[in-house]
C-alpha positions in Angstrom: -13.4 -9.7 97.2 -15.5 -6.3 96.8 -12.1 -4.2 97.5 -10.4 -6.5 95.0 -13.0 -5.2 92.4 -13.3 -1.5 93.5 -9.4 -1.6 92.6 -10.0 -3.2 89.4 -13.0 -1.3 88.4 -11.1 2.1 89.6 -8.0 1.6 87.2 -9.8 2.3 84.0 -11.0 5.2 85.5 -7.5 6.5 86.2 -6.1 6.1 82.9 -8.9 7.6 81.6 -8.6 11.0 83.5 -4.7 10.7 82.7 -5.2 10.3 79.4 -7.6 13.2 79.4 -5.3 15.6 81.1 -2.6 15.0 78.5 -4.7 15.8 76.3 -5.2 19.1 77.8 -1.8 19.5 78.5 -0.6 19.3 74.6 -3.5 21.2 73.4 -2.0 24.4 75.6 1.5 23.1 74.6 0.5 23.3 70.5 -1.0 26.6 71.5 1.7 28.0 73.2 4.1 27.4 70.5 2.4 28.8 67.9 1.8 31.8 69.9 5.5 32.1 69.5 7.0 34.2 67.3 9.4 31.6 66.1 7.0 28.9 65.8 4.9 31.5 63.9 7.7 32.1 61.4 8.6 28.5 60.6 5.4 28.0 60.3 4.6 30.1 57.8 7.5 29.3 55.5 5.9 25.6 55.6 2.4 26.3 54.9 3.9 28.8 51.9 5.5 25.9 50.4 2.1 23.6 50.8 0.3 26.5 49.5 2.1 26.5 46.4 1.9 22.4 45.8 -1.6 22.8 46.0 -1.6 25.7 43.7 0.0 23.8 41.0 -2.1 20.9 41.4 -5.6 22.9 41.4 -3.9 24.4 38.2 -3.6 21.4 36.5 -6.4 19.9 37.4 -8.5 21.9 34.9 -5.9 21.5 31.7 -6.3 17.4 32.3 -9.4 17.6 32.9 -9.6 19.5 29.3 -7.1 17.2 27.6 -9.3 14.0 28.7 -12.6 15.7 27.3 -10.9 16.8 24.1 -9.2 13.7 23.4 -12.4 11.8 24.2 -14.2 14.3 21.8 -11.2 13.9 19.1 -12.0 9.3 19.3 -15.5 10.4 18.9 -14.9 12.3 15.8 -12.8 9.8 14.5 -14.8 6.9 14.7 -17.5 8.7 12.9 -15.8 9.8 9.8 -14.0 6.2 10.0 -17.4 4.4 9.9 -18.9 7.3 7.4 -15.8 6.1 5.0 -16.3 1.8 5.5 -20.1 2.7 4.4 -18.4 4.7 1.1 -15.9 1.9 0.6 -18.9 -0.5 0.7 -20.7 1.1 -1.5 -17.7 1.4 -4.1 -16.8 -2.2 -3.3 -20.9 -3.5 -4.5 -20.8 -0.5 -7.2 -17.4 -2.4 -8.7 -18.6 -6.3 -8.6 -21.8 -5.1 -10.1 -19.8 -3.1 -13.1 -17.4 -6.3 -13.0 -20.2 -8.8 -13.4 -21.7 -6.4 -16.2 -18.5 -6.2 -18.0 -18.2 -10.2 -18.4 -21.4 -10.2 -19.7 -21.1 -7.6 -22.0 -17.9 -9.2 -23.3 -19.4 -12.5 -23.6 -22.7 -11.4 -25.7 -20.3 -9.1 -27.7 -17.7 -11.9 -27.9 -14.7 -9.2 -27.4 -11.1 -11.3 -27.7 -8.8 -11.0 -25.0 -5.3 -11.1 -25.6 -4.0 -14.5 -26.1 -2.2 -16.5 -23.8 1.0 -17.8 -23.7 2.9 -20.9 -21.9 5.0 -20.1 -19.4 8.3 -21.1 -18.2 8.9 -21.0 -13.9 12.9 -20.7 -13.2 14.7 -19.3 -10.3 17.1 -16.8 -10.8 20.5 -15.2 -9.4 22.6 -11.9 -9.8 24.7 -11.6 -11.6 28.2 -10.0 -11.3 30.8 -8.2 -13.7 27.7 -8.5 -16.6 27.1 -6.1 -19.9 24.3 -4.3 -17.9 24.2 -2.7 -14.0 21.0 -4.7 -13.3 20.7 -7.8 -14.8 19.9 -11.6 -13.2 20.9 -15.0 -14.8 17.9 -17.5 -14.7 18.1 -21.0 -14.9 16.0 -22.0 -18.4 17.1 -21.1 -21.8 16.1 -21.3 -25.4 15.8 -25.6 -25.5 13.0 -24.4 -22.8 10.9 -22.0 -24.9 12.8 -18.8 -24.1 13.1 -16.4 -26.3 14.3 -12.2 -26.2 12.1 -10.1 -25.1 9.5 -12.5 -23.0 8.2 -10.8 -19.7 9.6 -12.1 -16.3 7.3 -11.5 -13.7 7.7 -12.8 -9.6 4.6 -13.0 -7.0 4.8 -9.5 -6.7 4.8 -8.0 -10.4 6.9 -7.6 -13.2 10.8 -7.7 -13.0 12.0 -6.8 -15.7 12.4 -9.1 -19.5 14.9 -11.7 -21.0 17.3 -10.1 -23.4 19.7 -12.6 -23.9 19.5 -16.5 -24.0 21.9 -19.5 -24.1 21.7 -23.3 -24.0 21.0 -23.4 -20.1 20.8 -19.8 -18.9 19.0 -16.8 -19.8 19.9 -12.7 -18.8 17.1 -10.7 -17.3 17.4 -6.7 -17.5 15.7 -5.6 -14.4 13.7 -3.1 -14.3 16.2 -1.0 -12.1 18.9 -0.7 -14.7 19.4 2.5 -16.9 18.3 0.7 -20.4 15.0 -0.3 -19.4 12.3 0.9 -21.1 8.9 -0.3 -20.3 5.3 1.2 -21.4 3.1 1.7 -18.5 0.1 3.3 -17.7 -2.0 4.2 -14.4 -5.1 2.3 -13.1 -7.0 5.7 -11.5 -5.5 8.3 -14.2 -5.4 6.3 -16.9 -2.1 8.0 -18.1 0.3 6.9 -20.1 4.3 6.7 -19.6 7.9 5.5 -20.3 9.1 3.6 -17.1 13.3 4.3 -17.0 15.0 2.3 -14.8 17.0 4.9 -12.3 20.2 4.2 -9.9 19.1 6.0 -7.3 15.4 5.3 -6.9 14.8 2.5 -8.9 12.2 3.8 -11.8 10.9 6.8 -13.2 8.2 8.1 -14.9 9.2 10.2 -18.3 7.3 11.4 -21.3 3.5 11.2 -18.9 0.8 12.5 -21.5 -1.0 14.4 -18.3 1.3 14.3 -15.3 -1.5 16.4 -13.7 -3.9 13.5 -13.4 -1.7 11.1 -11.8 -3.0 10.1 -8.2 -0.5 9.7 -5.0 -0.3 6.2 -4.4 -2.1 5.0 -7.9 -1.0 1.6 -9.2 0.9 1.4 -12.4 0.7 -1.4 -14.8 1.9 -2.3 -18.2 0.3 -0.9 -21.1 1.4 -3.3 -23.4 1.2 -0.5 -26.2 4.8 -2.2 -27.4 3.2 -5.7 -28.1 6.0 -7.1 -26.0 4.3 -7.1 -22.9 1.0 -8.5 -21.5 -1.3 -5.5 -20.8 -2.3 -5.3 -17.2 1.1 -6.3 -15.2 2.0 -5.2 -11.8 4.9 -2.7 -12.0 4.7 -0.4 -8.9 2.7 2.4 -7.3 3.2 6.2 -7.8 5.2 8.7 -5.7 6.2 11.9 -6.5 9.3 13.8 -5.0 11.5 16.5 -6.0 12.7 15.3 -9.4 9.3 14.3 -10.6 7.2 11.0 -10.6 8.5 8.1 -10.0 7.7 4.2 -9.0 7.8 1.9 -5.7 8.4 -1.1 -8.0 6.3 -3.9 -6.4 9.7 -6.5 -7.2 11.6 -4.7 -4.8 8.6 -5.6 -1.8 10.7 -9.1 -1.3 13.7 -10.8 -2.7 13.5 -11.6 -6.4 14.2 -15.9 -5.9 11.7 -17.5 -8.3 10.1 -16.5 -11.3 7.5 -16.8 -14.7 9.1 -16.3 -18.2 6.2 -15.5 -20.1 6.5 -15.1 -23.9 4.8 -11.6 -25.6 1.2 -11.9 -26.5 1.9 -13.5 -29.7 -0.3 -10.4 -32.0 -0.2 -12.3 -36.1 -0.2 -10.0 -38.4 -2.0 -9.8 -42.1 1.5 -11.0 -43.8 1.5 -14.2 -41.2 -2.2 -15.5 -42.0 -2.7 -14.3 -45.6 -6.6 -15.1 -46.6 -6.8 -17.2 -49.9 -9.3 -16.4 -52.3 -12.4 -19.2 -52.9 -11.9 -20.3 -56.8 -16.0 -19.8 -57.2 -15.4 -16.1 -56.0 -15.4 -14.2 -58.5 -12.5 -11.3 -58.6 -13.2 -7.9 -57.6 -14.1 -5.2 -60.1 -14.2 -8.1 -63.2 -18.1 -8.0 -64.4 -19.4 -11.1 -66.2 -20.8 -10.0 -70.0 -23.4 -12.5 -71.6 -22.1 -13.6 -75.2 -24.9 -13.1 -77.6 -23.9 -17.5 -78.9 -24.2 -18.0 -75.1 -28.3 -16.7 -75.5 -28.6 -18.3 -78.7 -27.3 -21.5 -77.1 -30.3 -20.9 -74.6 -33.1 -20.6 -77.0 
């Protein structure tokens, strides 16, 4: 039993000192072969190729490195001038429900009359083909209904255009689009004043602006309602300019045109309409009353 576990106990032993003296043996090998001219050479190639990997990478590794700082500097920026212009919009936001607030009040104490209000008449509409006009629709509501020429026709998104011809059942709208449109408008920023013409091409334009200057990229136009057709205040479309001039992004183009309001002009009387009858105790302008000397006898 004792030689049984010298054997046992020597085998480790062996394979350890074998192990050990490959070792040895490929250490001398690795150094022999790159004392080799030919080792030497292929060699070199290889490590001139690993050389030049590692140069790239260590050359990029600064640029990223820049990129991620300067991008991280460029979010920083931006948030701050984003939050800088939510606290302005705030402010303007408070600024215009105070002014809003103070504006109903004023026009209550003052008791200012707004333009009056008309009925309107809902339809829904279709185009129409082979018609008078390029751009026209047919709606389903005619005169029997309240609908008379010239009334406004408005959709969800703003004005489309107005009735110019009416019939038992049917009425024709005149979009805004077509070449015979003529609508006053004005600018909510600018305060300008135009002629909106409908255009082929683009849809609108603005012609005849009192200060082209002051309009604003972007600035909502609206009716003016100078023409006493019209409500003042309408949605028509926002400005763009391009290289012909100014012209409109009519808000009836942002969605099909499917249902809409017929809404009848401000109804403005005039003098002629309401004519103010004299009292009968009045007495007439410019005629003086003379005292009869029997009329002071009488008294006496």
């Amino acid at each position: 039993m004792a030689q049984y576990s010298r054997q046992r106990a020597g085998g480790p032993r062996i394979l350890g000192r074998a192990t050990i003296i490959a070792l040895g043996l490929g250490v001398v090998l690795l150094l022999a072969l790159q004392s080799s001219p030919e080792v030497r050479r292929g060699l070199q190639s290889s490590r001139a190729r690993m050389d030049d990997v590692s140069g790239r990478f260590m050359s990029l590794a600064p640029a990223s490195t820049a990129m991620i700082v300067m991008g991280d500097r460029e979010n920083r920026e931006a948030l701050k001038q984003l939050r800088l212009e939510k606290r302005s919009l705030e402010r303007w936001r408070d600024s215009a429900r105070a002014m809003s607030a103070r504006m109903a009040e004023y026009e209550r104490v003052l008791d200012i009359m707004d333009e009056p209000l008309a009925d309107e008449v809902s339809a829904r509409v279709i185009a129409e083909k082979d018609g008078p006009f390029a751009k026209t629709m047919l709606a389903n509501v005619g005169a029997p209904r309240g609908v008379n020429e010239g009334d406004s026709v408005i959709n969800a998104n703003g004005l489309v255009g107005r009735i110019i011809r009416t019939g038992k059942t049917s009425s024709r709208i005149l979009l805004l689009t077509d070449y015979n449109s003529r609508i006053p408008v004005m600018g909510r920023v600018s305060l300008d004043r135009a002629l909106l013409v409908g255009d082929r091409k683009t849809g609108a334009r603005l012609e005849f602006a009192e200060t082209p200057d002051l309009i604003v990229e972007g600035e909502e136009w609206v009716t003016s309602g100078d023409d006493g057709l019209l409500p003042r205040g309408m949605t028509v479309g926002w400005a763009h300019q391009d290289d012909e001039g100014w012209r409109l992004d009519l808000a009836m183009q942002l969605a099909p045109v499917d249902f809409v309001r017929v809404i009848p002009p401000p109804g403005f009387s005039k003098p002629e309409d309401d004519p103010v009858e004299p009292d009968e105790e009045d007495t007439t302008p410019g005629e003086a009353v003379v005292e009869t000397p029997s009329n002071a006898s009488g008294t006496q």
